[in-house]
C-alpha positions in Angstrom: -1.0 4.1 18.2 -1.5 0.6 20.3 -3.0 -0.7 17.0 -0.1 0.5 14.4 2.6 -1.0 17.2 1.1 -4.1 17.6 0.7 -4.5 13.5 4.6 -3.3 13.3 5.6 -6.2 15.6 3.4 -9.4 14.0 4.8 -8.5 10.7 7.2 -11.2 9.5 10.6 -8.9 9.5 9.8 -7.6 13.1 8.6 -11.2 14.5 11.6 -12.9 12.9 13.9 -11.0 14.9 12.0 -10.9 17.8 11.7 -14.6 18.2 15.6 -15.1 17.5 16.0 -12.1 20.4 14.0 -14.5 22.7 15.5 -17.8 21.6 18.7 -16.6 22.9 17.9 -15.0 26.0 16.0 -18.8 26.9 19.5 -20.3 25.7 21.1 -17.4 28.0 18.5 -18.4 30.9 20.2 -22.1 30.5 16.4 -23.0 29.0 18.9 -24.4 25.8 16.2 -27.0 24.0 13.2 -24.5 24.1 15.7 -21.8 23.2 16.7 -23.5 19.9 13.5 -24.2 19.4 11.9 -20.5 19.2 15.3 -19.5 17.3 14.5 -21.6 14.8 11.1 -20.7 14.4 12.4 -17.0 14.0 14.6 -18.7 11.3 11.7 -20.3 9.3 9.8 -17.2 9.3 12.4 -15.1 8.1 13.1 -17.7 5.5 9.4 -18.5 4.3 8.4 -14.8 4.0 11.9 -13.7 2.4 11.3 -16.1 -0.8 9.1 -15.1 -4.0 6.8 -17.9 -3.9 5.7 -16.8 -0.3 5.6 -13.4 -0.5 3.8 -13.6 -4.1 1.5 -15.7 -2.0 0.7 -13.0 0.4 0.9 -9.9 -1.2 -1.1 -11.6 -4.5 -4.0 -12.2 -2.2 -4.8 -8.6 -1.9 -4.1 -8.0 -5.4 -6.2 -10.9 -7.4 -9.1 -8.9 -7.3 -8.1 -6.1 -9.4 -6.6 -5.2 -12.6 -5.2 -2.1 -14.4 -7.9 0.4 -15.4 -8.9 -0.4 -19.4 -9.1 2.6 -22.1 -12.7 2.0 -22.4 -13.9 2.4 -18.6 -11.8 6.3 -18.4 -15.1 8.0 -19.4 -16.8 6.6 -15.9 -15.8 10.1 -14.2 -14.1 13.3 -14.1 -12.2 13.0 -10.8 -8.9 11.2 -10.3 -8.4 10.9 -6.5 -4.7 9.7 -5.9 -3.6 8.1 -2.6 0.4 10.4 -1.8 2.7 8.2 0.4 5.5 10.1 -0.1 7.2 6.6 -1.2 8.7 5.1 -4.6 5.3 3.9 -5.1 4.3 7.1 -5.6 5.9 7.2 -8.8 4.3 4.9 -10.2 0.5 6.1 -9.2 1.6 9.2 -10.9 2.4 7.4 -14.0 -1.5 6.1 -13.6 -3.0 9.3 -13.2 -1.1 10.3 -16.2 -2.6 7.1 -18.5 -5.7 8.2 -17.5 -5.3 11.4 -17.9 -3.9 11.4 -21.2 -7.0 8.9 -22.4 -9.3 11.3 -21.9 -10.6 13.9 -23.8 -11.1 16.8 -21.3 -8.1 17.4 -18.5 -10.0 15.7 -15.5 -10.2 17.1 -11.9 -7.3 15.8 -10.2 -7.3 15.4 -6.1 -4.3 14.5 -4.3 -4.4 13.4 -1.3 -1.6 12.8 1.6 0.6 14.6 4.4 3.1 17.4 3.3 6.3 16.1 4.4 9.2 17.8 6.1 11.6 14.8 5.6 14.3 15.4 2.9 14.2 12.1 1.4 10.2 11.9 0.4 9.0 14.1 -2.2 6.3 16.5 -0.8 2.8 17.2 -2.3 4.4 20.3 -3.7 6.8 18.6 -5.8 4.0 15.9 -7.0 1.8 18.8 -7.7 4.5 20.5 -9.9 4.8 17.1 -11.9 1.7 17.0 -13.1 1.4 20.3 -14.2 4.4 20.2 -15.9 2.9 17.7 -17.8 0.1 19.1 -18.6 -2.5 19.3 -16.1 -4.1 22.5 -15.4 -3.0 24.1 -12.0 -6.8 24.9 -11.6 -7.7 21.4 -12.1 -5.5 20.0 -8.9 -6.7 20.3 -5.4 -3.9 19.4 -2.4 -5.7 17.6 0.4 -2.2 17.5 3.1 -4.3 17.1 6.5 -4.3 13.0 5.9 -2.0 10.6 8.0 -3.5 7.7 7.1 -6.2 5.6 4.8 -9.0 6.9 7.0 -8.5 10.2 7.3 -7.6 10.5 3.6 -11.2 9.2 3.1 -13.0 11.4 5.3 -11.1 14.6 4.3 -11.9 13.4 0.2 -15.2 12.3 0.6 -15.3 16.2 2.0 -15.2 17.2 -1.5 -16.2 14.5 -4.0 -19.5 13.9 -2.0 -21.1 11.0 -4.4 -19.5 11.8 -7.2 -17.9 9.0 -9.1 -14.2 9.3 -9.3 -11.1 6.9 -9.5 -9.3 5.9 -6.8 -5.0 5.6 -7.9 -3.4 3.9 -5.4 -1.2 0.5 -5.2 -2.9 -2.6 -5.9 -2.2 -4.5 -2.9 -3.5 -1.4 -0.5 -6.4 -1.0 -2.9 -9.3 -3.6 -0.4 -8.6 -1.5 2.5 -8.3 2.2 0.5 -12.0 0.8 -1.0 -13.6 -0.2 2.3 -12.8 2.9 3.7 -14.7 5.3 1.1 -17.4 2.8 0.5 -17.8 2.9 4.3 -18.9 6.3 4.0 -20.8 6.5 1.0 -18.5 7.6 -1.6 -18.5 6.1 -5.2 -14.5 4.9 -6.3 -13.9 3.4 -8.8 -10.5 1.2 -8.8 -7.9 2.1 -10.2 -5.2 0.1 -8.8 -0.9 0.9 -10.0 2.4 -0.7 -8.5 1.3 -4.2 -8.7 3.8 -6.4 -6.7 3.3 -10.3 -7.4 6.5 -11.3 -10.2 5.0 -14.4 -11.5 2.7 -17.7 -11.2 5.6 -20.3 -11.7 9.3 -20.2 -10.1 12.8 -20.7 -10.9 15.5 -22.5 -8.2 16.8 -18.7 -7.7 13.4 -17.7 -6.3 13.6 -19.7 -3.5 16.7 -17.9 -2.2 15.9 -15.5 0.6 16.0 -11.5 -0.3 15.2 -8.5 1.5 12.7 -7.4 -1.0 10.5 -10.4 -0.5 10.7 -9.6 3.3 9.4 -6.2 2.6 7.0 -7.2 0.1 5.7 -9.4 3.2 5.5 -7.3 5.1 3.5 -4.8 3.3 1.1 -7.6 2.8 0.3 -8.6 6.2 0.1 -4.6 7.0 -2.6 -4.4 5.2 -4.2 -7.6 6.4 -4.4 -6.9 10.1 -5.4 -3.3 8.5 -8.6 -4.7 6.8 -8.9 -7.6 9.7 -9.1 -4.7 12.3 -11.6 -3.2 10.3 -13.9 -5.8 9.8 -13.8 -6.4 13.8 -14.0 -2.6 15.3 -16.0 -0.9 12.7 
């Protein structure tokens, strides 16, 4: 808990404000110059992080290293182990499991893994479940794994049933490193197979310099994951 509040307040949305907040309680304090000061620095980083080249910057460093899973590498297993966030994003990593799915001969053994939620506005396991096998997946080939509520935990409780079998892992690029490092970590054999890709382009127009929420969130995302993989690296 400690470690996911500290990551939610160092990502740029949340430190934005925060600085800003501070900047005008010094001003309030009569402390006017150094108050200005930190305001402004809120300022910049809101600005920075809410304009494509930026967030491309960020986000794209956590994505270079991977690229969509070819036709001629779906024959490497016969598991499909896909990462459920309940999110939009979800969407799209079904769409992947599909494309895999589709290029290969036999109906493969499909593993979903997440928390069953209770919130109205995020689709449940249930309903992912029912999408695949409305599209063709046997019931008998999917297995719900809803005890997860978070990348570790949806490694262990996998890793419970794939062993060292080979088996590709769906999940969105830019959470992809971290998803990795956590199966490797204890033994398991994925094999990347990484959806929702987030970067827009290499070279940028005037308009992309123009601050938008969606960059923001695309930020932070990014550095979410880096304190996620930098806190690995230093505690485990």
């Amino acid at each position: 808990m400690p470690n996911l509040l500290f990551k939610n307040l160092l990502v740029p949305g949340s430190l934005s404000f925060i600085l800003v907040i501070i900047g005008l309680l010094f001003i309030f304090l009569k402390k006017k110059q150094l108050g200005k000061y930190i305001v402004l620095l809120g300022l910049l980083v809101y600005y920075l992080f809410s304009i494509t080249p930026i967030s491309d910057m960020v986000i794209g460093r956590l994505e270079s290293d991977f690229s969509v899973l070819s036709a001629n590498e779906v024959d490497k297993a016969e598991i499909i182990v896909v990462l459920s966030g309940g999110s939009k994003a979800d969407v799209l990593r079904s769409s992947e499991v599909l494309r895999i799915s589709t290029l290969k001969e036999h109906s493969p053994t499909l593993i979903i893994s997440g928390t069953e939620s209770i919130d109205p506005d995020r689709e449940n396991l249930s309903a992912v479940e029912s999408f695949f096998i409305n599209r063709g997946i046997p019931a008998d080939n999917i297995h719900i794994e809803d005890k997860s509520q978070n990348t570790r935990e949806n490694a262990q409780n996998v890793v419970e049933t794939v062993e060292d079998e080979d088996f590709f892992l769906v999940t969105s690029a830019y959470h992809m490193k971290r998803a990795l490092m956590e199966f490797e970590k204890l033994g398991a054999n994925p094999i990347p197979a990484p959806t929702d890709f987030r970067k827009r382009r290499d070279s940028y127009r005037f308009g992309d310099y123009i601050p938008n929420s969606e960059n923001l969130r695309k930020s932070d995302l990014a550095f979410h994951e880096h304190f996620g993989i930098l806190y690995y690296i230093i505690f485990d």
